[in-house]
N, C-alpha and C positions, 0 to 999 in steps of 0.2 A: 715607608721611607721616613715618614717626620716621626713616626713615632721612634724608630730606632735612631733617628739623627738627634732628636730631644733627648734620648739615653743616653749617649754618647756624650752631647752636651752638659749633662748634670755629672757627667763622671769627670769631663774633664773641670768643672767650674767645683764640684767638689775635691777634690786631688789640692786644688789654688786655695778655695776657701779655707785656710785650719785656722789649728785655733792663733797662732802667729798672727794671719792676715783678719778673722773675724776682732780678736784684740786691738788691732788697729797699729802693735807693737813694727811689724813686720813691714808695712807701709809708710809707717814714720823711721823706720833706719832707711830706705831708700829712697822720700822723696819728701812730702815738706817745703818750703819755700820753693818760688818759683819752678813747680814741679808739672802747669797742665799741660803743656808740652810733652813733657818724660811720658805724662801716661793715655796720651794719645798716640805716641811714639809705642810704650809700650804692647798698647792695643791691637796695633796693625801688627808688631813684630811676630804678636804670641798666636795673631789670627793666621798667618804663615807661616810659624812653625810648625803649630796643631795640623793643617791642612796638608804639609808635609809629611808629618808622622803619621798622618792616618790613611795617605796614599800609599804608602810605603808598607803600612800595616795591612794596610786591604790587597795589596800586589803579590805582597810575600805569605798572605795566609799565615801570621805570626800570632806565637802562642806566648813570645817570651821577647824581651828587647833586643838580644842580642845579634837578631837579623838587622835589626833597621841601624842598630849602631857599625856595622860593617857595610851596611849601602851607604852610610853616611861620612866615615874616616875611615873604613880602610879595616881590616883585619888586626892589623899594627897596636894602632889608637884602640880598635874597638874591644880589645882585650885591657886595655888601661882603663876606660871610662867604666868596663863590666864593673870591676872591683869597686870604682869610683859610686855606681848606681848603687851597688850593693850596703857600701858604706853609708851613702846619701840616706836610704830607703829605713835602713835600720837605725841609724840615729837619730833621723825625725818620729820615727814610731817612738822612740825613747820619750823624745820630748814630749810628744803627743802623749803618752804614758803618764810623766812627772806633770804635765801639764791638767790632767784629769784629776790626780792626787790634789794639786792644789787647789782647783776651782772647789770641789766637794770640802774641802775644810773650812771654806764658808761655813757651811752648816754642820759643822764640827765633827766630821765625818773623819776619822784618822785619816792621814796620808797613803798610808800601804792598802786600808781599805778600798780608796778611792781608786789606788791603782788595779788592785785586783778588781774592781766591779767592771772598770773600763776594758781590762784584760779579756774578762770573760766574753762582756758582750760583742768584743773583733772575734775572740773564736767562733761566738753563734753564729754571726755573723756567714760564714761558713761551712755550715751543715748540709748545707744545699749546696756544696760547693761553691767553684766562682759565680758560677751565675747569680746568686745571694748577695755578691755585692753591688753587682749593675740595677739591679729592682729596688734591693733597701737606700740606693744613693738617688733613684727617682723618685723615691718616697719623700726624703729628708732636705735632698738638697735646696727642693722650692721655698720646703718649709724655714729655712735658714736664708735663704736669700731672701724670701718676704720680711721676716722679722728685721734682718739686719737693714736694710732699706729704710723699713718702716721708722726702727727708731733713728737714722740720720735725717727721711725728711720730716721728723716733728722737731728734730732739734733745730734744723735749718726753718723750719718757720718759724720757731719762734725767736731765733736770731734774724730774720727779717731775709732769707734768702743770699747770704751777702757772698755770691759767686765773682770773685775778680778772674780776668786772663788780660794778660800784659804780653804783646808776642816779643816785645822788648825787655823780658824782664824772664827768659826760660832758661836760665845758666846752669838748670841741675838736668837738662836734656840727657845727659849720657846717662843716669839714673835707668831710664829705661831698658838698658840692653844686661846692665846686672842682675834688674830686677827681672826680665823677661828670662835670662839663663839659667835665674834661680831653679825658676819655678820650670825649667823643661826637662831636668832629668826627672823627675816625678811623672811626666804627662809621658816620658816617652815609655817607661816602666808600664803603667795603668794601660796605654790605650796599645799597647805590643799586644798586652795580651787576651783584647776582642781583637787582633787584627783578624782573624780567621771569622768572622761573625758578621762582620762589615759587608753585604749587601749590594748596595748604589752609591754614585758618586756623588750621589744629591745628599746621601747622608753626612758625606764627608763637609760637603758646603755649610749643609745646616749646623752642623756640630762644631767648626772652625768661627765660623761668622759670627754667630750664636755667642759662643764661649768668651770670642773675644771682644765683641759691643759690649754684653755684661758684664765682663770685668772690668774693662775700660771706666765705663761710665758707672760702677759702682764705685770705683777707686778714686775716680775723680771728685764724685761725692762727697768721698769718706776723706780722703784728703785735705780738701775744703773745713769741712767740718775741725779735724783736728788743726787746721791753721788757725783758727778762730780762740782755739786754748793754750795755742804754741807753748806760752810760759809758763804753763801750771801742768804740761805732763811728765818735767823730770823730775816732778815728785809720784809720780803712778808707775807702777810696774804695768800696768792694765791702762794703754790711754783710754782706752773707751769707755773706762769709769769716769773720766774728767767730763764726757760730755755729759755722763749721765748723775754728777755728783746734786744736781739740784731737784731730782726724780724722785718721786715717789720710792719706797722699798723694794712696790711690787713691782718695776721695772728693774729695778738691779737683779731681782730675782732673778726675773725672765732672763736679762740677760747672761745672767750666769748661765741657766740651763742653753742658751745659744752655743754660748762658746762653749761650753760642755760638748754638745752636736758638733760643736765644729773641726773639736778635737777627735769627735769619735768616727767621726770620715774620715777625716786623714790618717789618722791611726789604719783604720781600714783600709786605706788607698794604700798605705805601706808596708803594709803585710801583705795583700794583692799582688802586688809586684814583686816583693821576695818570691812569695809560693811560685809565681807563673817561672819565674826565673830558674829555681832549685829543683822546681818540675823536671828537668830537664837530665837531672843527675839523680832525685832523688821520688821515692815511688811510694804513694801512699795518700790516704783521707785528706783534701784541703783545711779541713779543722782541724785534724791532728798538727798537719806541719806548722799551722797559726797556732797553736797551744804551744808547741817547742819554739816555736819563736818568741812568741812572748812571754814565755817561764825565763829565756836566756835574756831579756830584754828588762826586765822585773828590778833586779838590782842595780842597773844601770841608773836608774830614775832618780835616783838621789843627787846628782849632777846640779836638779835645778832646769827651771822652764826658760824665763828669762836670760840667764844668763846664758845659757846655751843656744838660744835665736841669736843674740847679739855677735857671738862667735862666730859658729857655722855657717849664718846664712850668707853676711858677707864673702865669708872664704867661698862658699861655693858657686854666688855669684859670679865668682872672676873666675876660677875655672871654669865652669863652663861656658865661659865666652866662645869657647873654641866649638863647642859643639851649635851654638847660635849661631855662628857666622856658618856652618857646614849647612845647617836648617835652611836658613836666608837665601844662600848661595844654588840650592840643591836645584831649585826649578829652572836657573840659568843653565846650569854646568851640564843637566841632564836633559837639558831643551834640544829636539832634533835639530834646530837651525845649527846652535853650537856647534854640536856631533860632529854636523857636518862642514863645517870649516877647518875641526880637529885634523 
């Protein structure tokens, strides 16, 4: 049970981590001043939504999203939001794509290079089928949550710890419920398709609980941290170079290769979710249909990393509000006491 609720865990806190949220970009469009509120808010939201989808995932023995999105709005909706998950999942692998190109021009790796390498290793990825991506996301994801940890608390030492919380002072609260929607059509995509795999309900606990203290309280972290440089990150595409601008080389290194990783999860996490999806219509090798995805995906990348979080993520924030508030709602409206007064 803990070992499969800790897989589960890393799948969902990998899907969250990309390279958007490891950058720190992704975190500073949603919160930022008086924000520790939002992502304790956030925390609880996303620990109930998870805990939702993966009941839902385990009930219905789901292999693709499109079950839980029809327990959750309706047949109606849940043919609109398909297309919407579909859109969502392929455009972040974009970014995730054009994102890999960039970081490897660091080291002056062409652009198209860099996306082809990132390309290939989502199709390996794959060989093994899906099961290939739940083992390689236990593998990596610790590994990227230690590091990325590591270097906020050496930064916050040696800025002296300077954690404020003002309960008088949390005016970006609603932050929370964007940023918690953002990120829920990815989780409902990813964790659809173990719902057939899911076991106990103690897995469910561990991997909702889990997923959401971690992110909470690395967010809150990482938040903190870039408050401390507020004025000097709309000069960085990359805030989390600003923490790290006084660092040694071999720190920047490293963290380039981080956010590399963190691209290459997600990436993964979004091809994941397509296949599990297309599965359904279409018949053939998990690698192959990730190679035609990401040959269709290839050209796209030129769009730009950056300016395409700025865009997107917002926008998909507010739509999916509607699906948060179905997630939140779900254990009320589905509760036998309810039923029974219906």
């Amino acid at each position: 049970m803990w070992g499969n609720g800790l897989k589960w865990m890393f799948l969902i806190v990998g899907t969250v981590i990309g390279a958007g949220y490891a950058s720190g970009r992704e975190l500073w469009e949603f919160f930022g001043a008086e924000s520790g509120l939002a992502i304790v808010l956030f925390a609880i939201l996303f620990t109930i939504s998870c805990a939702v989808i993966l009941t839902i995932a385990q009930k219905e023995k789901t292999t693709h999203y499109l079950p839980i999105l029809e327990k959750l709005l309706g047949r109606r909706f849940a043919k609109a939001y398909d297309w919407m998950i579909i859109l969502y999942l392929f455009s972040v692998t974009v970014i995730m794509l054009a994102g890999a190109g960039a970081t490897l021009e660091v080291y002056n790796i062409p652009f198209w290079l860099g996306v082809v390498i990132n390309a290939a290793l989502v199709v390996f990825m794959f060989v093994k089928d899906m099961t290939g991506m739940t083992k390689i996301n236990a593998c990596l994801i610790p590994v990227l949550i230690i590091c990325l940890v590591a270097v906020l608390l050496v930064y916050q030492s040696s800025i002296g710890f300077s954690f404020t919380f003002d309960i008088h002072m949390q005016h970006n609260w609603p932050a929370a419920m964007t940023f918690t929607s953002l990120n829920i059509l990815p989780i409902i995509a990813v964790l659809s398709a173990v719902g057939n795999q899911i076991k106990h309900k103690g897995e469910i606990y561990i991997a909702s609980m889990g997923s959401g203290l971690l992110l909470g309280t690395i967010s809150y972290l990482y938040n903190e941290s870039l408050l401390s440089v507020a004025q000097e990150i709309i000069f960085y595409e990359i805030p989390l170079f600003v923490i790290l601008k006084h660092y040694p080389s071999i720190m920047v290194l490293a963290i380039s290769l981080l956010l590399w990783l963190a691209i290459y999860t997600t990436a993964a996490s979004g091809v994941f979710g397509l296949i599990a999806r297309l599965r359904t219509n279409v018949q053939g090798e998990a690698w192959l249909i990730a190679l035609l995805l990401v040959a269709c995906m290839a050209p796209m990348t030129m769009f730009g990393f950056s300016t395409l979080i700025s865009i997107l993520y917002p926008l998909y924030g507010i739509l999916n509000l509607f699906i948060l508030a179905s997630l939140v709602l779900y254990p009320i409206v589905k509760h036998p006491a309810t039923k029974s007064k219906q």
